[in-house]
N, C-alpha and C positions, 0 to 999 in steps of 0.2 A: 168746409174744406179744412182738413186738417194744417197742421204746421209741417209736417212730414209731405203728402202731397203737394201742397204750396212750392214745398224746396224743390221737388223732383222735377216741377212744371216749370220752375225760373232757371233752373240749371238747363232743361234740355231746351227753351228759349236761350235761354244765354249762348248756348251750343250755335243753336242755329242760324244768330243772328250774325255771330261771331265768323260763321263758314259763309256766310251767304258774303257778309262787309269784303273775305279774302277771295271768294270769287270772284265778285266783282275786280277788286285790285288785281286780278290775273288777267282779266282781258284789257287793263289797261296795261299789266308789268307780267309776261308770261313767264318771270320767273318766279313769282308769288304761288305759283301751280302749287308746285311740290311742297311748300311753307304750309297751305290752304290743306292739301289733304295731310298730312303732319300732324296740324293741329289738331285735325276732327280724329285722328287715330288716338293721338295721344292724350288728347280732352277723354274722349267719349270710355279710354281703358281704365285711365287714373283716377281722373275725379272722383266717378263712381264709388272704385275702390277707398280709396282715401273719406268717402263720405259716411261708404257702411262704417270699413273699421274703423272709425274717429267715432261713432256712438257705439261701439263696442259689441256691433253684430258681425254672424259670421257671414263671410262669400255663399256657404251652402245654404243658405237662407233667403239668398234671392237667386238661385239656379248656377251661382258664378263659378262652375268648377264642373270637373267630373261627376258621376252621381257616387256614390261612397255609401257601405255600409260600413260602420265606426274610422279604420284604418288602410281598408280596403277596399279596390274598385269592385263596384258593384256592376257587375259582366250581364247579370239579367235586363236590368235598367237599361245597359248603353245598346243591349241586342232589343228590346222593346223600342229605341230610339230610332235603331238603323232601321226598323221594319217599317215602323212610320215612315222615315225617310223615301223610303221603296215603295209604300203603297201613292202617297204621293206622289211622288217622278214617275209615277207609271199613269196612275190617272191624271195632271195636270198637263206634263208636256204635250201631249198629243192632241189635249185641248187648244192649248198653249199655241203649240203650231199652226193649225185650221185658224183660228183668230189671227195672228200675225202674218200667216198666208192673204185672209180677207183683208186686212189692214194695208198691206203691201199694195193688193189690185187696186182697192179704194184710192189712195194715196198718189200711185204710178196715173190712174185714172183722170184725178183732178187736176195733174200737171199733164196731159197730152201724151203720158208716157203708157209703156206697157213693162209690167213689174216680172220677174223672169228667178226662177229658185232653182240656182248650181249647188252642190254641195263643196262648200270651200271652208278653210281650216284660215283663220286669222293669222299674219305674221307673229303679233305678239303674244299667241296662245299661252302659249307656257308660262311667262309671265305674267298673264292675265288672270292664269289658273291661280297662282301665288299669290298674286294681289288678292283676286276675292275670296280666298279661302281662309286664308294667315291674318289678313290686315281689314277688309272692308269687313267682310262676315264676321267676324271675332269680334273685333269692335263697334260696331251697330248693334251686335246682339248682346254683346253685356249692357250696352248703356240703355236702348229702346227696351228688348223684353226682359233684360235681368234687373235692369235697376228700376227704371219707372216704371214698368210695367206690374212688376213684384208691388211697389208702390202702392202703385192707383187700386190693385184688387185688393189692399187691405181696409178700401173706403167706400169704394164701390163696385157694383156687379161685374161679373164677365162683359157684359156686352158692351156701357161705358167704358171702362177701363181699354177694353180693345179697340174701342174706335178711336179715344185720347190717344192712346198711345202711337197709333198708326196716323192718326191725324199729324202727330208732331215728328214723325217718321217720317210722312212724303212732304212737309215743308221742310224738312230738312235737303230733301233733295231739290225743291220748288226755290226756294229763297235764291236769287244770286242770277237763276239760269230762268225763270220764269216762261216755261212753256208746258204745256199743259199734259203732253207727257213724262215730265218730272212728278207730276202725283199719282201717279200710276202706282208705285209701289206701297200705296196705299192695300191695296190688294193679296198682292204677295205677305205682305205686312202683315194680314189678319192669322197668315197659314203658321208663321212663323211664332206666331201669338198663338196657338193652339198647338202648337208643339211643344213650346215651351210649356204652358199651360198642364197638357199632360203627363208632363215628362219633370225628372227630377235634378233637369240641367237644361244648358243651354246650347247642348253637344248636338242635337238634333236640328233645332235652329239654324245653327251655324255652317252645318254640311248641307242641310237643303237650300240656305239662303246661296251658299257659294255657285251650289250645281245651278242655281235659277238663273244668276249674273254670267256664269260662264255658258249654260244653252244660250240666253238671251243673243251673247254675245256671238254664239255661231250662226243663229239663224239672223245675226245682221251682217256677216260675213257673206254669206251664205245668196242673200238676193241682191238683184242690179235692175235697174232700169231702161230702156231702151224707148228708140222713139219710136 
């Protein structure tokens, strides 16, 4: 393992260990909440960057930007990106649904309940839209597929490299909260790692990672339970 990997693996340990120690501290002090995601926004944006340019590489060399031909946005690249985007959101959500629908009945089933899908709009939408668009998505995807991910495939193959990287992706969300669908974004993780992977940024990433977190979050709005 190189010296460069090594770092990329101790930093996103370090990340995680660090978010997991302030979640915990927020179900003991719920105002550590805000301090706990803070940290993982402002860790996972900066460091990164501070780590490329301090060995004197550029952001476009691990996806961290627009995709740019010299000085200029390059409009083919970021339409290549939406269309991914689109092919995906149309083949996954619907998948997406029927499993969440089956998950719901299973679920509603093992507790005596019967699981019930109204189409409802969450109070905090609009803000939740902003959250994971601007702040979670942007920041998970520069630090997970732009930085260690760029990383881990200068040492080894796609298919390592994507499972490491997604591996250290759902403990990020696992560590702290320790239920077993906290690693679930293992999954999503890999789609997100093939975008980037394609693609000559992390623009694509970060719009389908947003649109996953905000469906997810309708279709939790969305079902209730009854006896």
């Amino acid at each position: 393992m190189t010296r460069e990997t090594q770092k990329s693996i101790s930093v996103a340990l370090f990340l995680i260990l660090m978010f997991g120690a302030l979640k915990h501290a927020a179900k003991i002090s719920p105002s550590v909440t805000d301090l706990a995601f803070a940290f993982a926004f402002l860790f996972q944006v900066f460091v990164p960057i501070w780590l490329i340019e301090r060995e004197g590489r550029s952001l476009s060399d691990f996806k961290i930007w627009l995709p740019k031909i010299g000085n200029r946005l390059d409009w083919h690249a970021l339409w290549l990106d939406l269309r991914r985007v689109l092919f995906f959101t149309l083949l996954i959500f619907p998948l997406f649904f029927v499993a969440y629908y089956g998950l719901q009945m299973f679920l509603a089933a093992q507790n005596g309940r019967v699981a019930h899908f109204s189409p409802a709009l969450p109070d905090n939408l609009l803000n939740f839209t902003i959250t994971s668009l601007l702040i979670v998505a942007v920041a998970e995807e520069i630090f997970y597929r732009g930085y260690v991910q760029t990383t881990l495939l200068k040492q080894w193959s796609v298919p390592v490299a994507f499972f490491v990287t997604n591996l250290l992706f759902a403990l990020g969300h696992f560590i702290g909260d320790y239920q077993f669908g906290r690693l679930l974004p293992f999954f999503p993780g890999l789609l997100f790692s093939y975008l980037v992977l394609r693609s000559r940024s992390i623009v694509g990433a970060v719009l389908f990672h947003g649109l996953c977190n905000i469906y997810a979050e309708l279709l939790r709005a969305s079902y209730y339970w009854s006896v």
